[in-house]
Structures are given as structure tokens and as C-alpha cells.
N, C-alpha and C positions, 0 to 999 in steps of 0.2 A: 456807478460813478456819480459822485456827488460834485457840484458845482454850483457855485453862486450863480442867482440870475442876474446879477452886473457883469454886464461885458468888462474884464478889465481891459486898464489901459494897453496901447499898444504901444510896438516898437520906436513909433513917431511922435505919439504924444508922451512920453517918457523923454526922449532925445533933444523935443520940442522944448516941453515942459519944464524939466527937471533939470537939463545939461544946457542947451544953447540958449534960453533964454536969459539963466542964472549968469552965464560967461559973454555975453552980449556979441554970441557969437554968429558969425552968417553961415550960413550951406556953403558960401567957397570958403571959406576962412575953415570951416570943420575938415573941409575935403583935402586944402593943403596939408593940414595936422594926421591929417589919419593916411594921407597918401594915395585920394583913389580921385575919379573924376569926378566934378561938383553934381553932378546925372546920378550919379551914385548914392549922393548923400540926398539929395532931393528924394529920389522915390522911395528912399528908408524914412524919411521925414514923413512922406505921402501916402504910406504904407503900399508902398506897391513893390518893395522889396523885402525879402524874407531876410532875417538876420542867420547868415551859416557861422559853422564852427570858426572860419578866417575872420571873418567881420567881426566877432565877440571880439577874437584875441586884439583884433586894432583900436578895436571901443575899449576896451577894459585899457590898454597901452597909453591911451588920449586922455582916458578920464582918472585913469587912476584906480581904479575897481577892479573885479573879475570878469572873466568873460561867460560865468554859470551866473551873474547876473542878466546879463542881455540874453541868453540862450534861455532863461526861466523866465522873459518876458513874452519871448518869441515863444516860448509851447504854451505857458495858459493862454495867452492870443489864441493858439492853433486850436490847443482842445476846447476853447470857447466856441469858436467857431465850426468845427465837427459835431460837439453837444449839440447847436444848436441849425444847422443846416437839415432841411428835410433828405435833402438826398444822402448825406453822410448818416444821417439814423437809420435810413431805409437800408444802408448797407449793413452800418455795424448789429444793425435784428437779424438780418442773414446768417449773421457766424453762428455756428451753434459749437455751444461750451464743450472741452472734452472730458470735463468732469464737473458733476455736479456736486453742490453745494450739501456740506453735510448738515 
């Protein structure tokens, strides 16, 4: 598996960045729009929430987009973060292949 050594951006600095800054929007003002508790939008802001399948569909709903955009933020996030954690490499060397490479 190949990957850049830039951490891409995450679920919060996208949302941050790209979406509520541009619309001069607050965390309650997003939360009212998308229909969840402003707690909610904060620790997606903070990255301390992972974006699920429901959460794309109400982001893509708000902003106007798809929800395979935010769910394609949320996994290179993830596999960023599994490539580079020692204990996630230490596991994925364990798996041994069930067919090797011709």
C-alpha cells in the first residue's frame, strides 16, 4: 500500500476550512441545519468524531455534495492513521497473505 507522507486533511479541518468558514457559519448554526446537537458538530469540528454513513448523508444534504465525499475524507484520515501508528503496523505484519504474489 502506497501513501503519501502528508497526513491528509481531516474530517474537521475540511468542515472547518472549506465549509463553515466560507458560509460564516458557527457549530450551533451548522447543528440547527443538519439537525443533531451542537456536541455533535463540535467534536466532528475536533476530530473526535468519526464521520458514519448517516452523518455523510446529512453533510452532503447541508452542503449540497455527496456523502462519498465526506466518507472518502473520513477513510484516507483512517488509513493515514493505521499506515502510520506502530501498533496498527504491528498488527497488519501479522496477517499473512493467502496467496502470494505472482
Amino acid at each position: 500500500m502506497l501513501m503519501t507522507k502528508r497526513k491528509p486533511a481531516t474530517v474537521g479541518e475540511i468542515l472547518r476550512e472549506e465549509f463553515m468558514q466560507p458560509l460564516d457559519l458557527t457549530q450551533a448554526a451548522l447543528a440547527e441545519a443538519m439537525g443533531v446537537q451542537r456536541k455533535h458538530v463540535n467534536e466532528l469540528c475536533n476530530d473526535r468524531r468519526n464521520v458514519t454513513a448517516a452523518t455523510a448523508l446529512i453533510l452532503a444534504r447541508v452542503f449540497g455534495n455527496s456523502p462519498d465525499f465526506w466518507l472518502n475524507v473520513q477513510r484516507r484520515s483512517d488509513l493515514w492513521d493505521a499506515m502510520h501508528s506502530p501498533k496498527e503496523l504491528a498488527r497488519i505484519e501479522r496477517a499473512k497473505p493467502l496467496v502470494t504474489a505472482a
